[in-house]
C-alpha positions, 0 to 999 in steps of 0.5 A, a space after each residue: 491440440 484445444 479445440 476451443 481456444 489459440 494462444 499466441 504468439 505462435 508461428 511467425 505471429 507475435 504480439 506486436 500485431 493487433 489481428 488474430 487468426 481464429 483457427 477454432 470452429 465456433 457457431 457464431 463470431 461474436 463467441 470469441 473473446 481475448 484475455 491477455 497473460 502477464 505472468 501472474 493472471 489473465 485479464 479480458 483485452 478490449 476490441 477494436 471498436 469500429 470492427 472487433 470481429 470478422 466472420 469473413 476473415 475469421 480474425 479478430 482486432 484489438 484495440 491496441 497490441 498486446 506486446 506492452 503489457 502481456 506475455 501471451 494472449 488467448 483467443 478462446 471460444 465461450 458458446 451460448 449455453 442458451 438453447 439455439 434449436 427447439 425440434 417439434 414434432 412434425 417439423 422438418 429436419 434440416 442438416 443445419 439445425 442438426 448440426 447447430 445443435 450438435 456442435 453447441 452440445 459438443 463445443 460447450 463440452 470442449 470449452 468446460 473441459 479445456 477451461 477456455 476462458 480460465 474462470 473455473 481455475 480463478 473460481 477454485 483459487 477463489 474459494 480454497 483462498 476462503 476455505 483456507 485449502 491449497 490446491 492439493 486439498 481437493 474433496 470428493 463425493 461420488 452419488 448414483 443416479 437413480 432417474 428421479 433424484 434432482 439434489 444430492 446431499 454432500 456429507 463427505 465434506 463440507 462446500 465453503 461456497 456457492 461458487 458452481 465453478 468452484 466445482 468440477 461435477 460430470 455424470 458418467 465422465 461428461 463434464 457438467 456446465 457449472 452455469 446452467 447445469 447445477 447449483 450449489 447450498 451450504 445449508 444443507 450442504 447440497 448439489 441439485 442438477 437444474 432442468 426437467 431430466 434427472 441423472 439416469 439410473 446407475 449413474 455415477 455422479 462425482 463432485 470434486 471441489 477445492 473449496 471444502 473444509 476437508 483437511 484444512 483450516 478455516 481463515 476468517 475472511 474478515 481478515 483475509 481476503 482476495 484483490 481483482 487480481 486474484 491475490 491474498 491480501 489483509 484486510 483493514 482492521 484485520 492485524 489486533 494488538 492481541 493477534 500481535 502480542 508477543 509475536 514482535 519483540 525488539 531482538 526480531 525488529 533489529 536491523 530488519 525494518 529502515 527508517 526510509 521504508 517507516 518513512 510516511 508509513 506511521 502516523 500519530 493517528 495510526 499509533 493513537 492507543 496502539 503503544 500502552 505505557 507499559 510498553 513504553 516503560 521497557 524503553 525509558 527508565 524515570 530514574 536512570 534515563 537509560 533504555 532496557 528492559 529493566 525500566 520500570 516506568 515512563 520518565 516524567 518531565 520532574 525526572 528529566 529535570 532532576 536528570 539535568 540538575 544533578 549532571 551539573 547543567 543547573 546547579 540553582 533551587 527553586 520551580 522558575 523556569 529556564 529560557 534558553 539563548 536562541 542566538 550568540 556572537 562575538 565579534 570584532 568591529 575594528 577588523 570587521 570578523 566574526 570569531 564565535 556565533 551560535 545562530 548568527 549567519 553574518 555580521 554586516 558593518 555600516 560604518 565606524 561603530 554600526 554593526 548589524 547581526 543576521 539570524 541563520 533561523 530567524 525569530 517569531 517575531 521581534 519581541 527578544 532581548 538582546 544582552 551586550 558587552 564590548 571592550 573599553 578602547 575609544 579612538 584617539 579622535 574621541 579623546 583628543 576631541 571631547 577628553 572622553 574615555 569610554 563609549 556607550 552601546 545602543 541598540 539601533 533596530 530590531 526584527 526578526 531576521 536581524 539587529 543593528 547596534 550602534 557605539 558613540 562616544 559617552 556625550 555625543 552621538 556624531 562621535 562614533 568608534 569601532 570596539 575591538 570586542 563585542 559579545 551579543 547574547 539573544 533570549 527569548 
């Protein structure tokens, strides 16, 4: 059973509760504190803030239960390393003092031991993560004391960090207090024990760590680093072109990345000078246009139009440009229907011979042209009244949303007349 920490929930107490028994013997209530275990890592829970501790009860109060967020929750005893007694001589001896004394020797004891508070094993997974070591690669020196000697020099491997909790030392079997007991170099690569008593003669003194570079590979740590919580990640900048080249081709990419996980994941500043033209010259061939490895070189806006003429899309000479029709109709105005349209959404008609044409996506502005063509009938109304055989178009009005055309008779605009074919073309 630990000595210096309960885990719960345990018994009939469960994590829905926000106060906890503590079963532990400790010197002082304020020495335990709480961490929380979500099934990857601890994290520190905060106290009540009115009454966080009792000594009377000997509980402690969360500010909030645990049971949302943790699996589990350690209450766990961190005594103070600091000297609590100082004996003189002459003075008396008292039961308590003693005792004081005794129980914070043994109680540190127990918590480095038991690993109470977990900080030595998140240290070590600190620093094997920088030594790029695993857990089965654990290093270690044995030295003998000899009354006199304070540092140490470590040659059977070599300590990646200065981390004092990255290393399990004890002299004769005791486990040493990494934060006041020893401290650790690496240049020279070297433990010295602090305070004023060196290690006794003939004793052995073993340092076993993690973090050393014995049978393992060294990562950058300018590539790869650890998060707060205690996960590997890479860094910015960390992934080159060069560390890349020839590790991604297209047969590995197939069907293994969708367009909705690239999606707002690649952005033209992220690609700027990533992608050469060479690369982009296995994908679009200038004279074929098709896509392959056998492409020898970016297609050009000259071969694309090359590509266009000679499919017989263009069939004219010269370097004027091409406009193209941004909106088409043909329409029947003496039934009122829309037979064929490419970007007109509606035709709207007024009245005899006043038709007006809706855009699906409308113009930039009003400045387009507007080309059209209608059949030859005029209404009897026409003929019998004026003895006229045509009618004429005009175009009314004009936006950028819409155009409204109107037919009269040839010498009179109170003459209008439906046209049973009318063909609309716009060009901007």
């Amino acid at each position: 059973m630990p000595q210096s920490y309960k885990e719960y929930p345990s018994g009939s107490v469960t994590l829905t509760a926000v106060t906890y028994a503590v079963p532990f013997k400790y010197l002082s209530i304020d020495d335990v504190n709480v961490i929380g275990f979500d099934g990857k890592k601890w994290t520190p829970l905060a106290l009540d803030a009115s009454a966080p501790r009792s000594a009377t009860n000997k509980t402690v109060t969360l500010a909030t239960a645990p049971n949302a967020l943790y699996t589990k929750i350690r209450l766990y005893r961190a005594s103070s390393t600091t000297q609590l007694v100082d004996f003189q001589n002459g003075s008396r001896l008292s039961e308590s003092d003693l005792d004081t004394a005794y129980q914070q020797g043994l109680f540190a004891a127990q918590e480095v031991a038991e690993d109470a508070s977990t900080s030595q094993f998140a240290a070590v997974l600190s620093a094997q993560l920088q030594a790029g070591t695993s857990l089965s690669n654990f290093a270690s020196q044995a030295f003998t004391g000899d009354n006199s000697s304070f540092s140490f020099n470590i040659t059977a491997f070599t300590p990646q960090t200065t981390v004092a909790e990255a290393y399990r030392v004890s002299i004769d079997g005791v486990m040493q207090s990494p934060t006041d007991a020893y401290s650790i170099t690496l240049s020279p690569a070297q433990i010295t024990f602090l305070g004023t008593v060196a290690p006794p003669t003939g004793s052995k003194i073993v340092v076993v760590t993690a973090a050393s570079a014995a049978s393992a590979v060294s990562v950058d740590d300018v590539t790869i680093g650890l998060t707060s919580a205690n996960k590997a990640e890479i860094k910015d900048l960390g992934v080159t072109n060069a560390k890349l080249a020839g590790s991604i081709t297209q047969d590995k990419l197939a069907g293994g990345i969708t367009s909705a996980q690239l999606a707002g994941s690649i952005t033209q500043d992220k690609l700027a000078g990533s992608i050469a033209t060479s690369k982009l010259a296995e994908v679009i061939d200038d004279a074929t246009m098709t896509t392959g490895v056998s492409a020898t070189s970016l297609a050009s806006s000259e071969s694309i139009k090359s590509y266009v003429d000679g499919k017989g899309i263009t069939q004219t000479t010269g370097t004027a440009p091409y406009y193209g029709v941004r909106a088409w109709a043909q329409y029947n105005g003496t039934s009122n229907t829309l037979n064929a349209s490419g970007n007109i959404s509606s035709v709207t008609k007024h009245g005899t011979g006043d038709y007006e044409f809706f855009f699906t996506e409308s113009m930039i502005n009003y400045k387009y042209a507007i080309s059209l063509s209608y059949s030859e009938e005029v209404s009897a109304t026409i003929n019998s009244t004026l003895g006229q055989q045509h009618t004429v178009c005009f175009i009314n009005s004009f936006g950028a949303n819409s155009f409204r055309i109107k037919t009269y008779a040839v010498s009179s605009s109170g003459h209008p007349s439906d046209k049973g074919y009318i063909g609309v073309s716009v060009i901007c």
